[in-house]
C-alpha positions in Angstrom: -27.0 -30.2 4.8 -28.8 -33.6 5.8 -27.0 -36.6 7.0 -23.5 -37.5 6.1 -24.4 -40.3 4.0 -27.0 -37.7 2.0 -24.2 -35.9 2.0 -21.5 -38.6 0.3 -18.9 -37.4 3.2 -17.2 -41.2 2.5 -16.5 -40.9 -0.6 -15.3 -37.2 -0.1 -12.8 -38.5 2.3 -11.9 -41.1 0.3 -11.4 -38.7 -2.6 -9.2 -36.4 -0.3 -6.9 -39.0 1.4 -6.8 -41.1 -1.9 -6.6 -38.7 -4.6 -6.2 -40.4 -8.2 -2.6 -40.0 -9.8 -2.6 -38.9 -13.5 0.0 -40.3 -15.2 1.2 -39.5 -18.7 -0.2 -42.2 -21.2 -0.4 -42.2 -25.1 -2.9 -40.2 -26.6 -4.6 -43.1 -28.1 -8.1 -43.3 -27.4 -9.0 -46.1 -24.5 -12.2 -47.5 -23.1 -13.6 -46.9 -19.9 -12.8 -49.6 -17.7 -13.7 -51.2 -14.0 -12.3 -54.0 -12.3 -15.5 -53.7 -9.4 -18.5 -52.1 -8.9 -20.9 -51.9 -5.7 -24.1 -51.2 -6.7 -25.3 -49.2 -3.2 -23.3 -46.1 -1.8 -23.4 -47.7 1.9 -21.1 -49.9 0.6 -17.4 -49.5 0.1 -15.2 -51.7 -1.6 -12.2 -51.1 0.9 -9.2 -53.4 -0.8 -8.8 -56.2 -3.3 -5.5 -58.4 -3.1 -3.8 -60.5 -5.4 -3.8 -64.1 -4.4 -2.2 -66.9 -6.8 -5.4 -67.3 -9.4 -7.5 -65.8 -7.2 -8.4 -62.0 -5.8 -9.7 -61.0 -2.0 -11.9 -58.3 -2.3 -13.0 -56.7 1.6 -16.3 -54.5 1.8 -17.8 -52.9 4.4 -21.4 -51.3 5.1 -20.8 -47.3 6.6 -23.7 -46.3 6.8 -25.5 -48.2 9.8 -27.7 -49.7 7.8 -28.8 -52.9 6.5 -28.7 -53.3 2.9 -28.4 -55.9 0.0 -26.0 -55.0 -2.6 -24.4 -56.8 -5.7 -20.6 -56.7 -6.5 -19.9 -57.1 -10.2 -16.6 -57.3 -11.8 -15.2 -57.3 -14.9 -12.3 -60.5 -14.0 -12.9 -63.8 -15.4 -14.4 -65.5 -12.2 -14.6 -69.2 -11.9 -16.1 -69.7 -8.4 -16.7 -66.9 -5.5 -17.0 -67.8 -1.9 -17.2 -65.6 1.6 -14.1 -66.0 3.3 -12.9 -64.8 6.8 -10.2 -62.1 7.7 -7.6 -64.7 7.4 -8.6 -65.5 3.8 -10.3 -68.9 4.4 -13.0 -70.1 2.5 -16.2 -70.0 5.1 -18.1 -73.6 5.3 -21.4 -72.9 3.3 -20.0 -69.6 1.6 -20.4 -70.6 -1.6 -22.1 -67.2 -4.1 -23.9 -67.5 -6.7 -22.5 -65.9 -10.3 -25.5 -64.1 -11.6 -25.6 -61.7 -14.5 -25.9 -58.8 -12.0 -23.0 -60.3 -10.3 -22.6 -61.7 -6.5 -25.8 -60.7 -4.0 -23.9 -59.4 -0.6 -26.3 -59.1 2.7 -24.8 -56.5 5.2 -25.7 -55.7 8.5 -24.3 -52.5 9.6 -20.7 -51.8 9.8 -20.3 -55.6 8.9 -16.9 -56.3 6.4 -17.4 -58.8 4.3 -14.3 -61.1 2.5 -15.0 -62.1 -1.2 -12.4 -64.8 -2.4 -12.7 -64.8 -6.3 -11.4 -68.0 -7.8 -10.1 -66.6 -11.5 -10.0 -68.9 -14.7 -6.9 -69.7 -16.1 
């Protein structure tokens, strides 16, 4: 019922075409842990590469709409800059490192690049 974003149909395909894989651990107690977190459901964290020192994180807005979001993560990030599809820093791209995290704007269906500079 409702729209397919009141209806989280995203996520439920993402859930069915990339289920999580148990594997077997140690039964020692561990904390719950994130390396990201996207504080609005129109937008989805799509990949995040490894780069020497540095991670490439891609979003994109589904839902048609235009929305601001922030991206927190738990790495130790130096700098963070927008970057474009072929991982080059983008000339006045420079974010912010808040305590909320890094303010994103999106249009809709825009993908954003996120290059996070890590500390040594």
């Amino acid at each position: 019922a409702g729209s397919f974003q009141d209806a989280g149909v995203i996520q439920c395909a993402y859930n069915l075409n990339f289920p999580l894989h148990a594997v077997p651990a140690s039964s020692a107690q561990c904390p719950a842990w994130s390396a990201f977190s996207v504080s609005s459901p129109a937008v989805v964290l799509e990949t995040a590469e490894d780069r020497p020192e540095a991670v490439v994180v891609r979003l994109y807005e589904a839902h048609g709409s235009t929305v601001v979001t922030w991206l927190q993560t738990s790495l130790p990030v130096k700098e963070a800059m927008l970057c474009d599809l072929l991982e080059r820093p983008a000339a006045q791209g420079r974010l912010p490192l808040e305590q909320r995290g890094m303010r994103l704007s999106f249009t809709p269906f825009r993908v954003l690049s996120v290059l996070l500079v890590l500390k040594r």
